[in-house]
Each structure stands twice: as structure tokens, then as C-alpha cells.
MDAnalysis code that builds the backbone (N, CA, C; Angstrom):
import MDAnalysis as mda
import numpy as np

u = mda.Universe.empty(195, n_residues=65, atom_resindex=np.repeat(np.arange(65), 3), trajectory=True)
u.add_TopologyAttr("name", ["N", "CA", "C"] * 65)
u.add_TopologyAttr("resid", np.arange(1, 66))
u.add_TopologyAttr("resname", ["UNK", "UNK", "UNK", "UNK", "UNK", "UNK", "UNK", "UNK", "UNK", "UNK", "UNK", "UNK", "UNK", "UNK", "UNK", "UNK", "UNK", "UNK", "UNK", "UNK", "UNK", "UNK", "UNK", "UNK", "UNK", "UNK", "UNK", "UNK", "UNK", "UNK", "UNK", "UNK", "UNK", "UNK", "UNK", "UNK", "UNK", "UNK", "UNK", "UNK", "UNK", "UNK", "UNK", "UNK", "UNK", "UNK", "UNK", "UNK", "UNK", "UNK", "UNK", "UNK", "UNK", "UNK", "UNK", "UNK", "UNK", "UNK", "UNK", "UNK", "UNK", "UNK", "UNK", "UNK", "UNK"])
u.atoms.positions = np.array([
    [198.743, 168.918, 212.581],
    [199.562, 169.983, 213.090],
    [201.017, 169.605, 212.870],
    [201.801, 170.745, 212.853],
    [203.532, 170.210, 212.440],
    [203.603, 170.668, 213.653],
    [204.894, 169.397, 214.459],
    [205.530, 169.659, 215.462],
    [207.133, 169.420, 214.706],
    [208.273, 170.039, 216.192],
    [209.634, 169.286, 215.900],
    [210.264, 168.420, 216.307],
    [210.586, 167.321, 216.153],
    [210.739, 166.319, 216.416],
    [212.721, 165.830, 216.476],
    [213.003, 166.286, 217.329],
    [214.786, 166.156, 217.551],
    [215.163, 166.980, 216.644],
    [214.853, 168.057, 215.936],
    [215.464, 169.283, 215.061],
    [214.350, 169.075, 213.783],
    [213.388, 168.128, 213.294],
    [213.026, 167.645, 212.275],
    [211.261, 167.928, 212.069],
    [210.953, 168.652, 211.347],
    [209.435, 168.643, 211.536],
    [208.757, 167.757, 211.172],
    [207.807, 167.338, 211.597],
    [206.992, 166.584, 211.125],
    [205.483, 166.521, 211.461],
    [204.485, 166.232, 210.759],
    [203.119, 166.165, 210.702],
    [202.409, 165.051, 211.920],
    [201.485, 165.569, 212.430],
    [201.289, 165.015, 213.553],
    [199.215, 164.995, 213.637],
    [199.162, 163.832, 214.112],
    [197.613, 163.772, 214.496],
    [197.346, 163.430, 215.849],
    [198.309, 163.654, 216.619],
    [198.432, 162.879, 218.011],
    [198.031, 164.309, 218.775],
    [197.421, 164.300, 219.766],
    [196.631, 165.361, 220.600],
    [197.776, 165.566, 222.160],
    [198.515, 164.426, 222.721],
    [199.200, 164.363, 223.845],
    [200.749, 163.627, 223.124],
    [201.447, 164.179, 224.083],
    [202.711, 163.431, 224.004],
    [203.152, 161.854, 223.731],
    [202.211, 161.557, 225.013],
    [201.898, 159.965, 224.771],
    [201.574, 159.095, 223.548],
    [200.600, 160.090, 223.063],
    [200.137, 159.450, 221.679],
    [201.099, 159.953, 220.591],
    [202.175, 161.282, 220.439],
    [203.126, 160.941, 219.653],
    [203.759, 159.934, 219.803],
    [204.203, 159.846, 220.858],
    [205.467, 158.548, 221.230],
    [205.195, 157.031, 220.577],
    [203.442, 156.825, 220.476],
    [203.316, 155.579, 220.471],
    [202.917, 155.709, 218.809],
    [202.469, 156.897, 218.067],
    [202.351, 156.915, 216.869],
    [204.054, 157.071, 216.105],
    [204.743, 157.801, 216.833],
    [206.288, 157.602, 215.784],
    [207.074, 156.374, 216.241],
    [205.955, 155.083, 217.164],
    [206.778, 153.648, 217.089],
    [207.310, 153.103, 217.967],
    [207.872, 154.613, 218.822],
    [208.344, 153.918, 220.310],
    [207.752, 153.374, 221.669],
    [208.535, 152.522, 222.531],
    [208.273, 151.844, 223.699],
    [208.467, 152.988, 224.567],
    [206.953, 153.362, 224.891],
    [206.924, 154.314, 225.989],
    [208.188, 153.952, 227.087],
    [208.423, 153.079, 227.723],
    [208.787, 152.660, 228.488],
    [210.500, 152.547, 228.028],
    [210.854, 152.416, 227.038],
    [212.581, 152.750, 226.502],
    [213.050, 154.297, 225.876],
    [212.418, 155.037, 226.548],
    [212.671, 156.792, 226.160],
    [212.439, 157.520, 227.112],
    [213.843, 158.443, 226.875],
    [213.373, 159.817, 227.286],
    [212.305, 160.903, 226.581],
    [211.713, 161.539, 227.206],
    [211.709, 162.832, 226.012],
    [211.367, 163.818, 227.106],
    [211.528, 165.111, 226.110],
    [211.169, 166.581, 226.715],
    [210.379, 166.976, 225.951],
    [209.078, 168.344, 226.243],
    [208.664, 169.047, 225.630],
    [208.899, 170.593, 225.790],
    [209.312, 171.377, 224.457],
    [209.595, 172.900, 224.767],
    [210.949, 173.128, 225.682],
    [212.106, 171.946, 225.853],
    [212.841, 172.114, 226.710],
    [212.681, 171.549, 227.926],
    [211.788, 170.943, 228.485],
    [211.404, 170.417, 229.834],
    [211.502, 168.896, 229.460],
    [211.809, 168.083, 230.572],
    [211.826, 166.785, 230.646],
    [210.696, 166.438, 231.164],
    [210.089, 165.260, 230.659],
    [208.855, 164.747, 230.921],
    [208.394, 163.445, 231.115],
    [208.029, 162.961, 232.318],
    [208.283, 161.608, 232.957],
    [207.481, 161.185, 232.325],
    [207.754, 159.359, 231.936],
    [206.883, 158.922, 231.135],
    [205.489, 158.593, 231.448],
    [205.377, 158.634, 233.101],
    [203.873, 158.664, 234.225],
    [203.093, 160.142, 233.225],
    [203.974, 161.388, 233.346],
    [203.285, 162.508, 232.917],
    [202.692, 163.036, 231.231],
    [203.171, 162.127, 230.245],
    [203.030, 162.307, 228.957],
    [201.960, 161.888, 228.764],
    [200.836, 161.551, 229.352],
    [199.905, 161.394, 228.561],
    [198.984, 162.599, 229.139],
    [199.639, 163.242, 229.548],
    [198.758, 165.111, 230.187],
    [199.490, 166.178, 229.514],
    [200.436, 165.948, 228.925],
    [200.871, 167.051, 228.446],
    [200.542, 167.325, 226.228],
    [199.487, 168.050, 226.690],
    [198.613, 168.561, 225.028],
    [199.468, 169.252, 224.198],
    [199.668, 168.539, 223.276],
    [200.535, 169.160, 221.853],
    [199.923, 170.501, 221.265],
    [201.187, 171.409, 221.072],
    [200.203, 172.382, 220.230],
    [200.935, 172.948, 219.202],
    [201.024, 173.214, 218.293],
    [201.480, 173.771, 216.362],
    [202.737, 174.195, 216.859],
    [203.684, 174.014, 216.825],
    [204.986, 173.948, 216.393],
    [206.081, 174.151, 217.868],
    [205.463, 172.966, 218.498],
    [206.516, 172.114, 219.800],
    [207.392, 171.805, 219.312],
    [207.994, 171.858, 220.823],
    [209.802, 171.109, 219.982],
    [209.875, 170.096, 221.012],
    [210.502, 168.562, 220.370],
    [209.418, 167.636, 221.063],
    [211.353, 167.008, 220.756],
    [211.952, 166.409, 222.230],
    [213.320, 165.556, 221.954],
    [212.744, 163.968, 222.555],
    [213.203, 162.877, 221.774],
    [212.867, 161.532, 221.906],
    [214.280, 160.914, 222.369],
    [214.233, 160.344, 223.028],
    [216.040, 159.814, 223.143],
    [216.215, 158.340, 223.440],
    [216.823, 157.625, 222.980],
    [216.377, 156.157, 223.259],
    [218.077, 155.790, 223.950],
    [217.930, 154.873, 224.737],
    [219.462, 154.568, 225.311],
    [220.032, 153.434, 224.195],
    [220.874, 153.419, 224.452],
    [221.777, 152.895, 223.900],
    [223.496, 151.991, 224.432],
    [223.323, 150.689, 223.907],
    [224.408, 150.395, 224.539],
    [225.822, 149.890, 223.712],
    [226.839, 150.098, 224.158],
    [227.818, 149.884, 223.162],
    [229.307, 149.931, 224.232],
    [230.330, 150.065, 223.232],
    [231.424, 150.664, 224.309],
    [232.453, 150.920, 223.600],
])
């Protein structure tokens, strides 16, 4: 299924949020993300079911100054 991924589509075999997160690489545990506009705690991503063309934001912190 194609989802969007921070403005970017991309091809997906992952069924839950959770399992995008951990298939495009990231530490569940060092991200934000939202689905469809909603923010989504990282306790709740592994209940929330992907479906053909989500808009899916990943956000990782960052430190600098």
C-alpha cells in the first residue's frame, strides 16, 4: 500500500503504525509521529491500522544551538 510519509510517498507492507516506524528504521522510543493529523502516543501505535494513502509525520528531536 502507498502511504505519506512527512510530504513523501512511499510503499509500505507494515499493517500498524508501529510496524512502519520500526520498518523505516526508527527508535520507537526517539519520535514523535501523527496519523491523518492526530498525534499518536508511542503506548498507542501499535493499534492504530494503516490504510492506502495516510499521511503519516515522523519527527525525531534534535539537538543543537
Amino acid at each position: 500500500m502507498l502511504v505519506v510519509i512527512n510530504g513523501t510517498s512511499f510503499a509500505t507492507n507494515a499493517a500498524t503504525l508501529l510496524e512502519l516506524v520500526e520498518e523505516r528504521g526508527h527508535n520507537p522510543s526517539s519520535i514523535a509521529t501523527a496519523l491523518n493529523g492526530k498525534f499518536v502516543t508511542a503506548v498507542q501505535r501499535h493499534k492504530e491500522i494503516l490504510r492506502q494513502g495516510d499521511a503519516i509525520e515522523i519527527v525525531t528531536a534534535r539537538q543543537g544551538g
